[in-house]
C-alpha positions as CSV (number, residue, x, y, z in Angstrom):
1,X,-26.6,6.6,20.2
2,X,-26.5,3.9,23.2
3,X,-26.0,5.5,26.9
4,X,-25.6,3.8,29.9
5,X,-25.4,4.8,33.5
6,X,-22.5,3.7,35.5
7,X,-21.1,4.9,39.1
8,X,-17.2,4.8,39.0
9,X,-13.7,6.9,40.3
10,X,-14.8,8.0,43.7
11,X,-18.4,7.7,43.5
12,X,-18.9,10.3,40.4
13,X,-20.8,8.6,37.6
14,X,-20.8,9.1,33.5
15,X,-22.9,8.0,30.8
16,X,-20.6,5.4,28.4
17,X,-21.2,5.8,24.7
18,X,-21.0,2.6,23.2
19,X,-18.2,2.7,20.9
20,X,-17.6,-1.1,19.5
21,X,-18.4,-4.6,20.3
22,X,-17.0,-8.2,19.2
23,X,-16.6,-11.5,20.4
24,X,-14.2,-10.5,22.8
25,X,-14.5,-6.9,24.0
26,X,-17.2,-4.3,24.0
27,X,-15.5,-0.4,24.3
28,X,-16.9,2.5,25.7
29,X,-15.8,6.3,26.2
30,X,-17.7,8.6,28.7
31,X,-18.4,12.4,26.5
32,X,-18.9,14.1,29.2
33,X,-15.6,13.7,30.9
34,X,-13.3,14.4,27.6
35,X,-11.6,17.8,29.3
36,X,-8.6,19.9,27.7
37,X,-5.4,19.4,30.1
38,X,-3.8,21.8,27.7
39,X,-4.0,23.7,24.7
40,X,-1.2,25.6,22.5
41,X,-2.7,29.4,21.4
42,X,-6.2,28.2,21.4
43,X,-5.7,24.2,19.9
44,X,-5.7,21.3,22.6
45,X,-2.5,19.5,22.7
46,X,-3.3,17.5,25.6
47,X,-7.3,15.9,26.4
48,X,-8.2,13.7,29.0
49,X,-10.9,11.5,29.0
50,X,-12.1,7.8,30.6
51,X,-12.7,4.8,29.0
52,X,-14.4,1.5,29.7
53,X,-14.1,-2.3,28.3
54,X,-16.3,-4.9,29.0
55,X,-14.9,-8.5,28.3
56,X,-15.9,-12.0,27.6
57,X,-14.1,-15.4,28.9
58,X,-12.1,-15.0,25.9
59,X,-11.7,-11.2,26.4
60,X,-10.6,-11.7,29.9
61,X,-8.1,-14.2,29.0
62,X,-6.3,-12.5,26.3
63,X,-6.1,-9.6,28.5
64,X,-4.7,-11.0,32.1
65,X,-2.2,-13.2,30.0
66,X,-1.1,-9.8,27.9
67,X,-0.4,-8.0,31.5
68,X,1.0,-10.7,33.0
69,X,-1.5,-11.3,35.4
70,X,-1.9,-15.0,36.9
71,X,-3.7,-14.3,40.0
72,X,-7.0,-13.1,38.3
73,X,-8.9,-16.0,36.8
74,X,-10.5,-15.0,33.1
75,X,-14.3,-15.3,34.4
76,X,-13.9,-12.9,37.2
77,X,-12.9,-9.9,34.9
78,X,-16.2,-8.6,34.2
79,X,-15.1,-4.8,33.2
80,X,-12.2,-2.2,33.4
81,X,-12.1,1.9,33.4
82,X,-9.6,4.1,32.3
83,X,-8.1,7.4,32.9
84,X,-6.5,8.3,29.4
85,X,-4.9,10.9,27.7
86,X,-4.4,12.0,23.7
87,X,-2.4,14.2,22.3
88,X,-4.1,14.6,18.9
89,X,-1.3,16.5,17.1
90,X,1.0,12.9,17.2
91,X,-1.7,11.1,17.1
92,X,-0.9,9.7,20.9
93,X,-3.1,7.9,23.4
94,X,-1.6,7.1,27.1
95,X,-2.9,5.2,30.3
96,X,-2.8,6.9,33.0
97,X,-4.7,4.9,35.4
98,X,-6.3,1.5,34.9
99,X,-8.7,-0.6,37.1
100,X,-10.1,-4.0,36.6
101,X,-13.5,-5.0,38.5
102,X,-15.8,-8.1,38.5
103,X,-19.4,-8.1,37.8
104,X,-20.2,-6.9,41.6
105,X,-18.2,-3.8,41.1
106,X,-15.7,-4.9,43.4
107,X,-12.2,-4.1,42.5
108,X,-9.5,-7.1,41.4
109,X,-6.6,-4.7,40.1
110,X,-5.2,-1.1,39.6
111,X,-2.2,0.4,38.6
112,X,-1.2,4.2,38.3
113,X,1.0,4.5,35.1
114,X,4.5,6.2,36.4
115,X,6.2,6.6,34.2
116,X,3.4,7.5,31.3
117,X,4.0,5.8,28.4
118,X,2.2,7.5,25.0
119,X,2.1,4.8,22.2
120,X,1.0,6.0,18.6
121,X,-2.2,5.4,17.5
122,X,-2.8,3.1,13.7
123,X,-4.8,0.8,12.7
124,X,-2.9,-2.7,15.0
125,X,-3.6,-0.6,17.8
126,X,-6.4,-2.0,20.3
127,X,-6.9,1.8,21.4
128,X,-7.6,3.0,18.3
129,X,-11.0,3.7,18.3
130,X,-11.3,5.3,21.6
131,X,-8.6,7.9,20.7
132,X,-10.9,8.6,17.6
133,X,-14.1,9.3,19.7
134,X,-12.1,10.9,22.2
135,X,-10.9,13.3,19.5
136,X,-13.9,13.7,17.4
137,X,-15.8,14.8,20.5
138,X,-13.8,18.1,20.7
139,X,-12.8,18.4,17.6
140,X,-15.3,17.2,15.3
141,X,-12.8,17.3,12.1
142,X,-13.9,13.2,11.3
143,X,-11.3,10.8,13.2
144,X,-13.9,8.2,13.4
145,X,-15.4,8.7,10.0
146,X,-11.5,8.7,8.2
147,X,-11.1,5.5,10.3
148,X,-14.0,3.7,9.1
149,X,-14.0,4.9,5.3
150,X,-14.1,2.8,2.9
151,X,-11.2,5.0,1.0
152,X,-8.7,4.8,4.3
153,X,-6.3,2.8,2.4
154,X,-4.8,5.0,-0.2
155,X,-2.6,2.9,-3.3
156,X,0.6,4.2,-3.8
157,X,1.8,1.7,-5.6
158,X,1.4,-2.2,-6.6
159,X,4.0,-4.6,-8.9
160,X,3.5,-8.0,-10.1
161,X,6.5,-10.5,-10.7
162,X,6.4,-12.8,-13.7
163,X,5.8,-15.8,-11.3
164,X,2.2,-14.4,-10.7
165,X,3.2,-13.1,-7.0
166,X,2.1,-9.4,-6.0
167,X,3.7,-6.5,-4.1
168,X,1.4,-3.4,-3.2
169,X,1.6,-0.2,-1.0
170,X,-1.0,1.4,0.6
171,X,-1.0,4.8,2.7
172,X,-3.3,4.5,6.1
173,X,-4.9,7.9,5.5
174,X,-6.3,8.2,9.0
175,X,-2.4,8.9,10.1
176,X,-1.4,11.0,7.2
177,X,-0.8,14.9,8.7
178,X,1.3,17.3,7.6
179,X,4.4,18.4,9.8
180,X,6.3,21.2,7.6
181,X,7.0,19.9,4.4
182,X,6.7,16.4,5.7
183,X,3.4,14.1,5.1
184,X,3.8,11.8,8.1
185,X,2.0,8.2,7.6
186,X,1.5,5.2,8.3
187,X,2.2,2.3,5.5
188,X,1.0,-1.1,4.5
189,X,3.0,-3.4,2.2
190,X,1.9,-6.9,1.7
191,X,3.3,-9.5,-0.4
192,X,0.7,-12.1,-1.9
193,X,1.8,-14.9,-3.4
194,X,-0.3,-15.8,-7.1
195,X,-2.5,-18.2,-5.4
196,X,-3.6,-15.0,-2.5
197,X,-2.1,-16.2,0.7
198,X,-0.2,-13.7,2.4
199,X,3.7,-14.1,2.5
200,X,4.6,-11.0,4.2
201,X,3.8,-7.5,5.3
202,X,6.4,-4.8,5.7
203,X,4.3,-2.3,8.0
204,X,5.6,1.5,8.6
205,X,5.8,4.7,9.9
206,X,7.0,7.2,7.4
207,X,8.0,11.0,6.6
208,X,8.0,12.2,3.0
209,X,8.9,15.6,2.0
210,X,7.5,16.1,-1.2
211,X,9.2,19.3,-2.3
212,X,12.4,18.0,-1.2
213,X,12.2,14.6,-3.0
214,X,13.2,12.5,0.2
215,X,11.8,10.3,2.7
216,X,12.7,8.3,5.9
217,X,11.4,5.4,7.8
218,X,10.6,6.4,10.9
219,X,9.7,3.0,12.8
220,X,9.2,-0.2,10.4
221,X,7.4,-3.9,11.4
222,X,7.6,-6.9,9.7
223,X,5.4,-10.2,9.5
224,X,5.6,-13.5,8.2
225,X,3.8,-16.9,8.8
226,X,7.1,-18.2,10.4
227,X,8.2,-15.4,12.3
228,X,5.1,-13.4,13.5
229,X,5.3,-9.6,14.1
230,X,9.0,-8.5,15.0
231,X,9.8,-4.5,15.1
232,X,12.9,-4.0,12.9
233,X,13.2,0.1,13.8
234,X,16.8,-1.0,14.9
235,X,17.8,-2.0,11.4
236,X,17.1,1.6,10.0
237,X,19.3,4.4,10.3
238,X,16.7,7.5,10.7
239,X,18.1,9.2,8.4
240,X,16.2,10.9,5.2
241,X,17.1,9.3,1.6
242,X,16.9,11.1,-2.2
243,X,13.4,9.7,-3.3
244,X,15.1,8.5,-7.6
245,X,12.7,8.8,-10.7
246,X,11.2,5.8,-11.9
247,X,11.0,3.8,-8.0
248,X,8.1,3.0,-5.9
249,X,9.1,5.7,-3.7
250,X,8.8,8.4,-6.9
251,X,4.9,7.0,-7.5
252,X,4.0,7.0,-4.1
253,X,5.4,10.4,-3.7
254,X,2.9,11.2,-6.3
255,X,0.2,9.5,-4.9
256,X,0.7,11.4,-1.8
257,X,1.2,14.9,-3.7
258,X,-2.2,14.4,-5.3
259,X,-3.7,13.4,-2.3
260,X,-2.9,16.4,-0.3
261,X,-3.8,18.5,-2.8
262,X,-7.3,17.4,-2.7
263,X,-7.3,17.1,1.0
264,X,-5.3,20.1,2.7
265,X,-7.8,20.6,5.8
266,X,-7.5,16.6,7.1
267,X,-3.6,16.8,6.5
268,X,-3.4,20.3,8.5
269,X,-6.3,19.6,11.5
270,X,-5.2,19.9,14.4
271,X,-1.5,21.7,13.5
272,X,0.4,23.9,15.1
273,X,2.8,24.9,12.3
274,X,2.1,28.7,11.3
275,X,0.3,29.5,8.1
């Protein structure tokens, strides 16, 4: 475990637990601040806690030009903290305040998020990981561990075409909870052509009800070389569909029956439904 020291938000200090580091960002979360805003009977539904992310040139960069800031220059943006908050039963993370600072501690920017916007946490989410610790530190039911598992990605499915290209399907099993009868997920399907480049990647949320034989797309993302990432969610209609025997959706309904069945607790941590 690597601690470190820091004074920050009105002079109070916290020891940052080194989360991550890469070529562009190192993350940090501070344990001792994670605090329960609210809780439902006696489960949190609402945790605060602060963050931190130190950046390099290229870190700073690719984070003034995502916010829209031009006034900063990229080698002044030496760290920023955050005050965050999860709600672990949706599997949210949301800013609440966010400050960035150069290397003297002096302050370059802040903003005070009104109105709050939650975004779900998945695996193309920046956040990710610091909703994990944040969670696992009051929890302890193995966010972090699920996220870093070798077995996240679950096959539901894969075909191959006669011209050598391949479809698969995999379930990101770090999302999957149960709501009702509903496994909620989040899913990966890639298209490779037969000499292993990429062609496309369908990427989304869904609902299954297993005893009901249906499913819906709840949000849905698409990729291509030509077209980058475009959200689609306005093509679907929301609406649940008859899951037919024989189809992709039948096996992965399968795939997901058998994995619950093995795996009841992760689906159910954290629920509020009633036993």
């Amino acid at each position: 475990m690597m601690m470190f020291t820091v004074g920050y938000a009105a002079n109070d200090s916290a020891e940052w637990y080194w989360i991550s580091s890469d070529d562009k960002y190192s993350k940090f979360y501070a344990p001792d601040k994670v605090q329960v805003l609210r809780s439902f009977g006696n489960i949190a539904v609402q945790i605060s806690a602060w963050t931190k992310t130190t950046y390099s040139p290229a870190g700073a960069k690719e984070t003034l030009d995502n916010y829209g800031i031009s006034d900063i220059k990229p080698e002044q943006l030496a760290y920023s903290l955050a005050e965050v908050e999860v709600n672990p039963q949706n599997r949210m993370l949301a800013y609440i305040h966010e400050t960035f600072y150069d290397q003297n501690d002096q302050k370059l920017w802040e903003k005070q998020y009104s109105p709050v916007r939650p975004k779900e946490m998945n695996s193309q989410e920046f956040d990710e990981d610091f909703y994990c610790y944040i969670v696992d530190s009051y929890f302890k039911q193995g966010e972090n561990e699920r996220r870093t598992a070798g077995d996240r990605w679950l096959t539901l499915w894969q075909d191959v075409a006669g011209d050598g290209d391949v479809l698969y399907s995999m379930a990101d099993t770090s999302t999957m909870r149960l709501k009702g009868q509903n496994v909620i997920f989040w899913e990966w399907q890639e298209k490779k052509k037969s000499g292993g480049e990429v062609d496309s990647i369908i990427f989304q949320k869904k609902a299954v009800n297993i005893p009901m034989y249906t499913e819906k797309v709840v949000r849905v993302m698409t990729w291509n070389a030509k077209n980058g990432w475009k959200d689609i969610t306005n093509t679907t209609d929301g609406m649940y569909h008859a899951i037919e025997k024989g189809t992709n959706s039948e096996k992965a309904l399968n795939a997901l029956k058998i994995y619950g069945s093995t795996h009841e607790n992760w689906l159910k941590r954290y629920s509020l439904d009633e036993e």
